[in-house]
Each structure stands twice: as C-alpha cells, then as structure tokens.
Steps between C-alpha positions, in 0.01 A plus 500: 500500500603877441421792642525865344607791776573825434699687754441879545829749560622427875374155473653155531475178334343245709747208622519197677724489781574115388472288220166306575337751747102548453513898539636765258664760724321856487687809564401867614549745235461783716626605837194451784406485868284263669370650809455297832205268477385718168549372100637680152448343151847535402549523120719224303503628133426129391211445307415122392314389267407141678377229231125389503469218731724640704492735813769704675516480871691810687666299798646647828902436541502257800801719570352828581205386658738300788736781537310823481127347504438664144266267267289562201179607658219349208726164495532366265446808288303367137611634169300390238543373115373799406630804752818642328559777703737591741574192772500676848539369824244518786794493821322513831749570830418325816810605607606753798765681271373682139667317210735696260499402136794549303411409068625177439450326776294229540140534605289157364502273304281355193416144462316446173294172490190331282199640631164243444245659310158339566159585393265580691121318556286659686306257688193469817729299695846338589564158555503399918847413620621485856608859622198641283480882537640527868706753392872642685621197700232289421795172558562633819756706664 
C-alpha cells in the first residue's frame, strides 16, 4: 500500500523510529505551550491522503504521556479517506508543569490500518445474547 503526504513549509516527514514499528512519528511544526491540565491542537504541516479502506489513527507517544502526563486528548484521533487537510494534534496536559514545544519534536504518532466498512440494516430488533443491553460494566467490575 502507498500513501500520498504532502508536507507544508516547517513540516516534517513522518518516520518510524524502527524498522517494523506500527506508528509513523508526527512532529510539531510550530513552537507551542500546553498549559497545566489544559490542551492545544498543535499544527504538523502533514497532510495524508489515507487510501479507501483505510483509516488513520493519531496515537499518543507512550513516552510523553509517562513522563510529563501529556496524551492525545480525542485518542485515537480519526482521519478519514477523504479529510486532506492539515493533520493536527489534540495534546491534553494532566501534568503539574505546562509543556514547551519546540518544531520537530515529536508529539504522536499515526498508525494507518484497514478500517471494515459494513452496511447498515435497519432492523425492530437484535438478536438476545448474554450481557444484552446492560450497558458500562455489564461483566462486572
């Protein structure tokens, strides 16, 4: 499979870290502050065109979140076959200390993957199983 990206001025390519690894590194292509326990869609100047099928998933870095409690805050973020626009991160801080932004580091990461596609049939009822409709922890706690 191929992708197409286009990467604005002050943006990077995205990278894996290692040969193998799931997620496509995305980098800041600005400089930004993430207040204490507040958020900032920080621009990436990567635009993707994901193939139909498919869906891009913005990831946190397992990294940030353990050392400075900084995640993406809609995780996974979705972009879509067809959204070509601008990929920008959703960073939420849960930490006691803003977070500083410098462009080019790394903020997320995108994991692209087949997306099902169903149909959808309307219907009166659904079929009975076991946990029914008992909704949030309805196998127990």
């Amino acid at each position: 499979m191929r992708m197409k990206i286009v990467i604005d001025d002050g943006g990077f390519v995205p990278s894996r870290s290692h040969d193998g690894d799931a997620g496509l590194d995305l980098r800041a292509s600005e400089y930004a502050v993430v207040p204490i326990r507040g958020r900032r869609l920080v621009r990436t100047g990567v635009h993707v065109e994901i193939p139909h099928g498919y869906v891009g998933l913005v990831c946190p870095r397992s990294g940030l979140a353990a050392k400075y409690g900084v995640s993406v805050l809609n995780a996974p973020g979705v972009v879509d076959h067809g959204y070509t626009g601008e990929v920008l991160v959703n960073l939420h801080n849960s930490g006691s200390e803003q977070f500083r932004i410098e462009p080019g580091d790394r903020i997320a990461q995108l994991v692209v993957q087949p997306v099902a596609l169903p149909d959808l049939e309307t219907v009166d009822a659904l079929d009975d199983t076991e946990r029914g409709d008992g909704g949030h922890g309805s196998t127990g706690v």
